[in-house]
FIMI-615837 format. One record per residue: residue in one letter; x negated, y negated, z negated of N, C-alpha, C in turn. Coordinates in nm, 2 decimals. Each point is the difference from the previous one (the first is absolute). Layout:
<rs>
R  r      nX      nY      nZ     caX     caY     caZ      cX      cY      cZ
R  a       X       Y       Z       X       Y       Z       X       Y       Z
...
</rs>
This chain:
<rs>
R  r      nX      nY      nZ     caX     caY     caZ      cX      cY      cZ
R  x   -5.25  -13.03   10.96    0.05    0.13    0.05    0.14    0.03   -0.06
R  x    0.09    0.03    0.06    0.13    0.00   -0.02    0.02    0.17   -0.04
R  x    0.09   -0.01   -0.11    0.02    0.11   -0.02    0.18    0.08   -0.03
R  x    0.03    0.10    0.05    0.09    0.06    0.01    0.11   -0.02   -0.15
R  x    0.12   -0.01   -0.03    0.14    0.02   -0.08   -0.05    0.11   -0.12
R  x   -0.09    0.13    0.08    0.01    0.12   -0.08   -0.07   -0.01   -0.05
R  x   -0.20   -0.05    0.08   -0.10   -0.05   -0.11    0.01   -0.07   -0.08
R  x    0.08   -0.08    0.01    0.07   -0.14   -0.09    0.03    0.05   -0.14
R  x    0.07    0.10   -0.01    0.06    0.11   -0.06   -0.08    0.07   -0.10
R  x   -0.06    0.08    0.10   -0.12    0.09   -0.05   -0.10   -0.07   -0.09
R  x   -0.04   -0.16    0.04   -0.08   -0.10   -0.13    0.07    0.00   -0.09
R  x    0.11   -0.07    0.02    0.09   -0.01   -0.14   -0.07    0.06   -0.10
R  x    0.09    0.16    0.03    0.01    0.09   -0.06   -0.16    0.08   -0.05
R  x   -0.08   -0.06    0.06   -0.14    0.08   -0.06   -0.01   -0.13   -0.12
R  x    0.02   -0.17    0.02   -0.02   -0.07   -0.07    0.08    0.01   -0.12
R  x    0.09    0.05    0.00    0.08    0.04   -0.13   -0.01    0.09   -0.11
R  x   -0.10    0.07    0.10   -0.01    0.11   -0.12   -0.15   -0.05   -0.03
R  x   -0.09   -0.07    0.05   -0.08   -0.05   -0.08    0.03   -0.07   -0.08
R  x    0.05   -0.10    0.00    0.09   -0.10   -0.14    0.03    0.04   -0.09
R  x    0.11    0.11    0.04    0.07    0.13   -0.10   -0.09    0.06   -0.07
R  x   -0.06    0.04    0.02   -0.16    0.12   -0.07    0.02   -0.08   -0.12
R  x   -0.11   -0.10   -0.02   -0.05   -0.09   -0.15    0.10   -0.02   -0.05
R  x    0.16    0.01    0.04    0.09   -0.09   -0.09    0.02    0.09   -0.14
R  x   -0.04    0.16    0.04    0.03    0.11   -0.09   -0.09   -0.06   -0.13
R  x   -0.15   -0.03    0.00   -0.09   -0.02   -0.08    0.03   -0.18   -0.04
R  x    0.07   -0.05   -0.01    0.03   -0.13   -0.06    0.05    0.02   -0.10
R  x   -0.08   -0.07   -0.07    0.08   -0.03   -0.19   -0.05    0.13   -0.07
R  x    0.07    0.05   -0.09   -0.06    0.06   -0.14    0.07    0.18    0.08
R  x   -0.08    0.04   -0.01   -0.05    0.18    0.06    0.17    0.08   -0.09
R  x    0.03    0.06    0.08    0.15    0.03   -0.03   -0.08    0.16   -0.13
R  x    0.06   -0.03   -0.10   -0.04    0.10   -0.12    0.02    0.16    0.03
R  x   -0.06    0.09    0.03    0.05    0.16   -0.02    0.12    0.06   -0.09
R  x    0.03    0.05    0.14    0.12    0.08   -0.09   -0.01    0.11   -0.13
R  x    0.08   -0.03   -0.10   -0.02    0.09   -0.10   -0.05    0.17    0.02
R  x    0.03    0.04    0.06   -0.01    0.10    0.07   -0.15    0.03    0.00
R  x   -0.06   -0.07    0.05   -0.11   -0.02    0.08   -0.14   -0.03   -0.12
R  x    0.06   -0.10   -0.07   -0.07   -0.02   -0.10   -0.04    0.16   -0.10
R  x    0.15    0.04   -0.02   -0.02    0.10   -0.08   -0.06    0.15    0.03
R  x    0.01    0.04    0.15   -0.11    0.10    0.05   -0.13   -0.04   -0.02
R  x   -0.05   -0.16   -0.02   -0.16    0.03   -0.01   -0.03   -0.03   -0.13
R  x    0.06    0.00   -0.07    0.05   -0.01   -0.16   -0.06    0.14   -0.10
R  x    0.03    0.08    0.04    0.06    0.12   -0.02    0.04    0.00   -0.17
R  x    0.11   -0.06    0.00    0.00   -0.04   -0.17    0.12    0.16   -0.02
R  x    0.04    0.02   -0.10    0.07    0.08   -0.10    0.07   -0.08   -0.10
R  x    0.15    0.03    0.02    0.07   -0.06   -0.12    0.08    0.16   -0.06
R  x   -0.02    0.01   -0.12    0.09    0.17   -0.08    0.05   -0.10   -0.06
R  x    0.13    0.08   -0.04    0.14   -0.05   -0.08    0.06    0.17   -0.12
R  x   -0.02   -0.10   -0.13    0.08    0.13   -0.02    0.10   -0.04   -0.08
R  x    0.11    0.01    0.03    0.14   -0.11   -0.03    0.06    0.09   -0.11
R  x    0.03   -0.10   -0.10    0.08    0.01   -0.14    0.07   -0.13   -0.02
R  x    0.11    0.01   -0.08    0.08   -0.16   -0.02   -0.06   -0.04   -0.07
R  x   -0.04    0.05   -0.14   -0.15   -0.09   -0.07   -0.10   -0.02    0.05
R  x   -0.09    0.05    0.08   -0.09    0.00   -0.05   -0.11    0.07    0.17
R  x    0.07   -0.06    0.13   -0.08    0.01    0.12   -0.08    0.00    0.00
R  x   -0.11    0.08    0.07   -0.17    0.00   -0.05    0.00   -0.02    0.17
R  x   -0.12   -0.11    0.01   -0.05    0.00    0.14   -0.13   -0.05    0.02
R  x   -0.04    0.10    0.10   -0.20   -0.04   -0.01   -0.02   -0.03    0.20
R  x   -0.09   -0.07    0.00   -0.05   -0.03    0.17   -0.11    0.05    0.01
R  x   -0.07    0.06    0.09   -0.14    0.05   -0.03   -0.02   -0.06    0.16
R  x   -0.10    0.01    0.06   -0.08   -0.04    0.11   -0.11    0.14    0.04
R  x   -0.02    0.10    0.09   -0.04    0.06    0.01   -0.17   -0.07    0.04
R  x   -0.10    0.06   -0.05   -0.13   -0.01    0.01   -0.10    0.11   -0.05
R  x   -0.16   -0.05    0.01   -0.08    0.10    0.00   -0.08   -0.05   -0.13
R  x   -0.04    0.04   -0.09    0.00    0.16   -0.05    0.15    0.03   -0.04
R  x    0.09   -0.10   -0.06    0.11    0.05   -0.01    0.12   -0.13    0.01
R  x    0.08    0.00   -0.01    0.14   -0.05    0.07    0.00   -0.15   -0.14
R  x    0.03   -0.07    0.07    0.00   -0.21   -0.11    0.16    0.02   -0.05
R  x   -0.02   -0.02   -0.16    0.13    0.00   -0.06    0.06   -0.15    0.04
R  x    0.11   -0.08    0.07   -0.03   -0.11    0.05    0.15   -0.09   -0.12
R  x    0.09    0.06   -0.05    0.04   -0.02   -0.08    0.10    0.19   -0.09
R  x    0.03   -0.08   -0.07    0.09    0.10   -0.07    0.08   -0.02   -0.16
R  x    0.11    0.04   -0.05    0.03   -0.08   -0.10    0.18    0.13   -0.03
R  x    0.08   -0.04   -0.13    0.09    0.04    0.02    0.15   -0.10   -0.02
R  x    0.09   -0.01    0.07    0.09   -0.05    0.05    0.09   -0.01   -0.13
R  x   -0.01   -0.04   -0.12    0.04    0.01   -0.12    0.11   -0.07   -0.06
R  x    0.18    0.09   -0.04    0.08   -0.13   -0.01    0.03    0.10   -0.16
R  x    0.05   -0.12   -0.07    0.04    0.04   -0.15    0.15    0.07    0.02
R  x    0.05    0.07   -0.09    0.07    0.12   -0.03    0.17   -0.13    0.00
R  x   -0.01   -0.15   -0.06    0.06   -0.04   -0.03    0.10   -0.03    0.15
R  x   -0.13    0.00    0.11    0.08   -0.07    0.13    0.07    0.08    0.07
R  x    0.11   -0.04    0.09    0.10    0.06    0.07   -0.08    0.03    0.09
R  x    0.08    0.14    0.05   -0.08    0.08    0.10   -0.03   -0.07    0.13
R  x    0.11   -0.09    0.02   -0.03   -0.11    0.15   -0.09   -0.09   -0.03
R  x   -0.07   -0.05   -0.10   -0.07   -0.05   -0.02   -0.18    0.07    0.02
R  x    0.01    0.11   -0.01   -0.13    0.09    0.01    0.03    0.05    0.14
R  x    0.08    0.02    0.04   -0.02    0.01    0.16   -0.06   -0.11    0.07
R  x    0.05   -0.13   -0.03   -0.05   -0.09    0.06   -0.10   -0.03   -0.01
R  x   -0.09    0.03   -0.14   -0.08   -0.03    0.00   -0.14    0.08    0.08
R  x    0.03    0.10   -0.04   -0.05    0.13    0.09    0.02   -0.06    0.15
R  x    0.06   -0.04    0.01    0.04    0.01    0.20   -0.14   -0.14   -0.01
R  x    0.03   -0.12   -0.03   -0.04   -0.08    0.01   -0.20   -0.01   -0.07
R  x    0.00    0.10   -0.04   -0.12    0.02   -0.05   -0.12    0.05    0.09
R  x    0.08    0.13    0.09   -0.08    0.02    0.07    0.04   -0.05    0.15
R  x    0.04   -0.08    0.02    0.02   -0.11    0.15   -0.12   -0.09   -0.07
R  x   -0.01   -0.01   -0.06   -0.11   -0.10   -0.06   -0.14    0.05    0.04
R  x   -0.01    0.14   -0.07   -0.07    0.05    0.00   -0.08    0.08    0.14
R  x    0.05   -0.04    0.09    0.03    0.05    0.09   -0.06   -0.14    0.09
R  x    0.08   -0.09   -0.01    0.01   -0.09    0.11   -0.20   -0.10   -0.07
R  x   -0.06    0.06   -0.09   -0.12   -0.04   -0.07   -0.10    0.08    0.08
R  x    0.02    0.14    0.01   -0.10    0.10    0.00    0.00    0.04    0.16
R  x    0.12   -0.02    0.09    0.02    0.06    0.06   -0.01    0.11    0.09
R  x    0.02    0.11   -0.12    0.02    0.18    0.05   -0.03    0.05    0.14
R  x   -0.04    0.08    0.00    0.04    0.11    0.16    0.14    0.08   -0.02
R  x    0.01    0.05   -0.13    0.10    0.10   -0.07    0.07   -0.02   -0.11
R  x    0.10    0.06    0.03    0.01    0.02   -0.18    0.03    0.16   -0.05
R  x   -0.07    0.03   -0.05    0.02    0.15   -0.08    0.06    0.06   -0.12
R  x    0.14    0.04   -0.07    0.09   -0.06   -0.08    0.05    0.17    0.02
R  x    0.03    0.04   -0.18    0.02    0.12   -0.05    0.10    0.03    0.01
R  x    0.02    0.15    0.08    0.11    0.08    0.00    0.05   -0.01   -0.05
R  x    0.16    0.07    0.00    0.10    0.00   -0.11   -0.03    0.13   -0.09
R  x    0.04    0.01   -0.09   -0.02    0.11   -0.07    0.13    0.02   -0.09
R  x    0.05    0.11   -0.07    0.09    0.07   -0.03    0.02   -0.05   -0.14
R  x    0.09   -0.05   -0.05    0.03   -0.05   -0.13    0.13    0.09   -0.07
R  x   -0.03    0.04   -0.13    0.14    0.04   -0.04    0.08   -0.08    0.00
R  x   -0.01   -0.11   -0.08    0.10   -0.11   -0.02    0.06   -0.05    0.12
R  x    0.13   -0.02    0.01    0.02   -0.08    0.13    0.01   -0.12    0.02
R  x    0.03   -0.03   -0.16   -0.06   -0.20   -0.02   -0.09   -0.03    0.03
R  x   -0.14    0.10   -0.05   -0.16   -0.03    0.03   -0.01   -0.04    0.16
R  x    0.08    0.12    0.08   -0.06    0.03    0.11    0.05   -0.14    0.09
R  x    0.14   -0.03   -0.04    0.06   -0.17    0.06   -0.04   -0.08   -0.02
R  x   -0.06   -0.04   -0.11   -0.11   -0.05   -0.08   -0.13   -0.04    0.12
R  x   -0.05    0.10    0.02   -0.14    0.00    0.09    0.07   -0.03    0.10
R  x    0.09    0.07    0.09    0.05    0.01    0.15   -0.05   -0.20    0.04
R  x    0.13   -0.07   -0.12    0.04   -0.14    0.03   -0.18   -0.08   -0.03
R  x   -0.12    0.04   -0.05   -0.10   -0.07    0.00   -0.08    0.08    0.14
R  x    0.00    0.11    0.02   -0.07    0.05    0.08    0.09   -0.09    0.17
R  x    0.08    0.00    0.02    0.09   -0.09    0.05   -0.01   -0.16    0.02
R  x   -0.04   -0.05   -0.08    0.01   -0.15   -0.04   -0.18   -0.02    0.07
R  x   -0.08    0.12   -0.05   -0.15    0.01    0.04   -0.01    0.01    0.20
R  x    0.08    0.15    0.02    0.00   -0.02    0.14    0.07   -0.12    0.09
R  x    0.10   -0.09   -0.01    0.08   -0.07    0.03   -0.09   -0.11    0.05
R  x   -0.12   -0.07   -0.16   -0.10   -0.07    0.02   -0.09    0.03    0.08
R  x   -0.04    0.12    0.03   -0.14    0.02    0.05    0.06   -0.02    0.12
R  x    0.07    0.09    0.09    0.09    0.01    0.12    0.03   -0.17    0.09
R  x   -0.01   -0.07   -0.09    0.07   -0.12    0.02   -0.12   -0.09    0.07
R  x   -0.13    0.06   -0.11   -0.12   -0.08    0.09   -0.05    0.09    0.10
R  x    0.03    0.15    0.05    0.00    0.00    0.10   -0.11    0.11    0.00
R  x   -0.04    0.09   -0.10   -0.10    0.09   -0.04    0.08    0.15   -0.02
R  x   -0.09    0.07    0.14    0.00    0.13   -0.03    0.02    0.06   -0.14
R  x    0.07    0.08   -0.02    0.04    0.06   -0.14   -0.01    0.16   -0.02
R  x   -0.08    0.05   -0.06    0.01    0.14   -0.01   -0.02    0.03   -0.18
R  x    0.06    0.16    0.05    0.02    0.02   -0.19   -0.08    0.17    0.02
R  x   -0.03   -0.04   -0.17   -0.10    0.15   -0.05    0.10    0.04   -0.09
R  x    0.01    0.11    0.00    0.00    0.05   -0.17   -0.11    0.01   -0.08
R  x    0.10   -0.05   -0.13   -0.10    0.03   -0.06   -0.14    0.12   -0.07
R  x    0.06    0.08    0.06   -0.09    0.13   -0.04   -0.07    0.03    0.06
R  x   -0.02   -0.09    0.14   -0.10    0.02    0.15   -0.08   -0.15   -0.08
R  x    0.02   -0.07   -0.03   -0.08   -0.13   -0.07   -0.12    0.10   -0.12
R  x    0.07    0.04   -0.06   -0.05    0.06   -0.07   -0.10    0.10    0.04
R  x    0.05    0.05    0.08   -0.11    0.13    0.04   -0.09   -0.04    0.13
R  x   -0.01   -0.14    0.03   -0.07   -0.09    0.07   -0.12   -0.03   -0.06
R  x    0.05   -0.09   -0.14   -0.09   -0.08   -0.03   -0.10    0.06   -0.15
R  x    0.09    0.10   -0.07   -0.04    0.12   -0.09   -0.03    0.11    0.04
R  x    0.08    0.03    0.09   -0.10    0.17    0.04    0.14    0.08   -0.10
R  x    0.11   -0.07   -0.05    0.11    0.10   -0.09    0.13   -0.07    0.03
R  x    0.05    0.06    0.08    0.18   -0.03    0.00    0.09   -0.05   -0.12
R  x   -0.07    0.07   -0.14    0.08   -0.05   -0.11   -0.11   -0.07   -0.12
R  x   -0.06   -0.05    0.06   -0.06   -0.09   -0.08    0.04   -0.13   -0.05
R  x   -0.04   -0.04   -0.16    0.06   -0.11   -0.06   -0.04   -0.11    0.04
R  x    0.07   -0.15    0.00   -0.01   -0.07    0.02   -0.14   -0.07   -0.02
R  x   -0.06    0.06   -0.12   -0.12   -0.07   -0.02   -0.12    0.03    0.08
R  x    0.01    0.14    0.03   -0.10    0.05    0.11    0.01   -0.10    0.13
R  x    0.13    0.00    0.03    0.00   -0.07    0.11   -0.10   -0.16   -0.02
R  x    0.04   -0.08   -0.10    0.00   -0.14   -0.03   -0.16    0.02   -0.02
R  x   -0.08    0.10   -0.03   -0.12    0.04   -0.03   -0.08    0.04    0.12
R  x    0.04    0.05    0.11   -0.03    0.03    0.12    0.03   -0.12    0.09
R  x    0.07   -0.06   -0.03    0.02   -0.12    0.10   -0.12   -0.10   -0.03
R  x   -0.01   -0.02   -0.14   -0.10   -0.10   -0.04   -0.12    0.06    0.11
R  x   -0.02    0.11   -0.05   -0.17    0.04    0.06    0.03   -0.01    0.15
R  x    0.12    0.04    0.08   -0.02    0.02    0.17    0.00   -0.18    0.06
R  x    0.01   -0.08   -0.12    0.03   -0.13    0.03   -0.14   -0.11   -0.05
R  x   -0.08    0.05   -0.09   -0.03   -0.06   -0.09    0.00   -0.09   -0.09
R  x    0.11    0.00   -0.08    0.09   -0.08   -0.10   -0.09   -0.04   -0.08
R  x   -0.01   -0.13   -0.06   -0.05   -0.02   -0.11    0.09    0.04   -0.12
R  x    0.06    0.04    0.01    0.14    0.03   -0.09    0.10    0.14    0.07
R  x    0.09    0.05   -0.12    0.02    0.08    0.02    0.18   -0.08    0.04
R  x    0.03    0.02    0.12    0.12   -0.05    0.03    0.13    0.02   -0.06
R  x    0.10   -0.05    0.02    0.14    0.01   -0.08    0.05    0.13    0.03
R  x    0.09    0.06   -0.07    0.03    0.13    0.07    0.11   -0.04    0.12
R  x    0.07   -0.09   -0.04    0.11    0.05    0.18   -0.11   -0.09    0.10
R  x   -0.08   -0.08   -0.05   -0.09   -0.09    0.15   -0.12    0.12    0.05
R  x   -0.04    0.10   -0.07   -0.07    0.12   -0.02    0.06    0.06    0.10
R  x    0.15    0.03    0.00    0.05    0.11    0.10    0.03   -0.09    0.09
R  x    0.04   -0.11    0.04   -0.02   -0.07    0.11   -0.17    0.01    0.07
R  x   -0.08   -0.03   -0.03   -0.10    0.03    0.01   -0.02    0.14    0.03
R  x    0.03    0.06   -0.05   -0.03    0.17    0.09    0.08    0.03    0.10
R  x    0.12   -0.07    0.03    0.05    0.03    0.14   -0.08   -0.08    0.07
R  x   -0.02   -0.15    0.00   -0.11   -0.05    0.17   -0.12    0.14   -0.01
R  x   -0.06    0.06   -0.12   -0.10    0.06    0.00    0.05    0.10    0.06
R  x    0.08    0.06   -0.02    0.04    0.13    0.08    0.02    0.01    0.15
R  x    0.04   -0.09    0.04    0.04   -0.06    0.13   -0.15    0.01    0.07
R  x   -0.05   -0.08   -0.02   -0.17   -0.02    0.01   -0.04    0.10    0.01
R  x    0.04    0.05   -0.04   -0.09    0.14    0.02    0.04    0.12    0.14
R  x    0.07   -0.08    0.03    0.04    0.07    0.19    0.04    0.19   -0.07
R  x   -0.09    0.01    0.08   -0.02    0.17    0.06   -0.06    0.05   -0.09
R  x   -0.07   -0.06   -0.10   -0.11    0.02   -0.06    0.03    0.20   -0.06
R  x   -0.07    0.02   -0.10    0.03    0.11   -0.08    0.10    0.01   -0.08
R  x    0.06   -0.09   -0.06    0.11    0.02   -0.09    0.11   -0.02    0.09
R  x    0.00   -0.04    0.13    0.12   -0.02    0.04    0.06    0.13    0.03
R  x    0.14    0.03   -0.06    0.10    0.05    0.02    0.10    0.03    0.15
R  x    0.03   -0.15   -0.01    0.06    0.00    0.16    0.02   -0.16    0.04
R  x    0.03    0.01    0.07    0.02   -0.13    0.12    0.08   -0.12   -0.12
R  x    0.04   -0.08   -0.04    0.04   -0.13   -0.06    0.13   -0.04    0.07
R  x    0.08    0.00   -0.05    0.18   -0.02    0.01    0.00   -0.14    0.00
R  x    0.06   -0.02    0.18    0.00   -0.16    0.02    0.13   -0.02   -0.08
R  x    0.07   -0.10    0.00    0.12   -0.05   -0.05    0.01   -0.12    0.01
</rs>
């Protein structure tokens, strides 16, 4: 039975896209985009940036309460040049980062310093921190500190140790954590905590 130029055509073209179909599924399964990975993740990375002494915790949100999944502090000696502590800082948490792979990162407002050395001081680590995180490609928002506090304490000016003492228990720490990896740890915590009761207001993307 002889058939028409156009039906001729019309085979082709149905035969091609059968062929075509399976070519997508040949060989090794194309990997998920980071992106993608990290919404079903729902991990937490807090930053709380100093040129000595970066504190950073990962937490994983879960039930009865949230997986500490790392945390530690970013620690350079007094003797090293300041470009040397940025770097390391930048490079610490791309590491840290490209390990755990975050949804977020949640990293401490600025706050008001007398000194204006202090305050250039922080700017250039706080800087060196967003630069890195940015770079892998993670949402960034910032707390103040005194909404951290009155998150995770129930007191806006509460000392450091309450905090490091509260975090242990909302986390279950075998240990009572470092104090700057402590306040890194209470920002993912605060974050986490949405709408909840202590929240103040909405979280400042950046």
């Amino acid at each position: 039975m002889g058939i028409t130029p156009q039906q001729f055509e019309q085979m082709k073209n149905r035969l091609g896209r059968r062929v075509a179909a399976p070519r997508a599924t040949v060989g090794r399964a194309r990997p998920a985009e980071p992106s993608v990975i990290r919404a079903k993740n729902t991990i937490i990375l807090g930053v709380d940036p100093s040129l000595r002494g970066t504190g950073y915790g990962v937490i994983q949100l879960g039930q009865p309460q949230p997986l500490t999944l790392a945390q530690g502090t970013i620690a350079c000696p007094a003797k090293w040049e300041r470009s040397r502590c940025l770097a390391k800082i930048s490079q610490t948490l791309r590491d840290v980062i490209r390990e755990h792979h975050p949804a977020l990162c949640v990293i401490e407002g600025l706050f008001y310093a007398q000194n204006l050395q202090t305050a250039l001081i922080m700017g250039e680590a706080r800087g060196a921190a967003l630069a890195a995180i940015a770079v892998e490609g993670l949402d960034i928002y910032e707390v103040s500190p005194r909404k951290v506090k009155q998150a995770v304490v129930g007191y806006g000016a509460a000392q450091k140790i309450a905090v490091a003492k509260m975090v242990q228990r909302m986390l279950g720490l075998a240990e009572l954590p470092a104090p700057d990896a402590a306040d890194a740890l209470a920002l993912a915590l605060t974050h986490a905590q949405g709408n909840g009761r202590f929240a103040l207001t909405a979280p400042k993307r950046i």
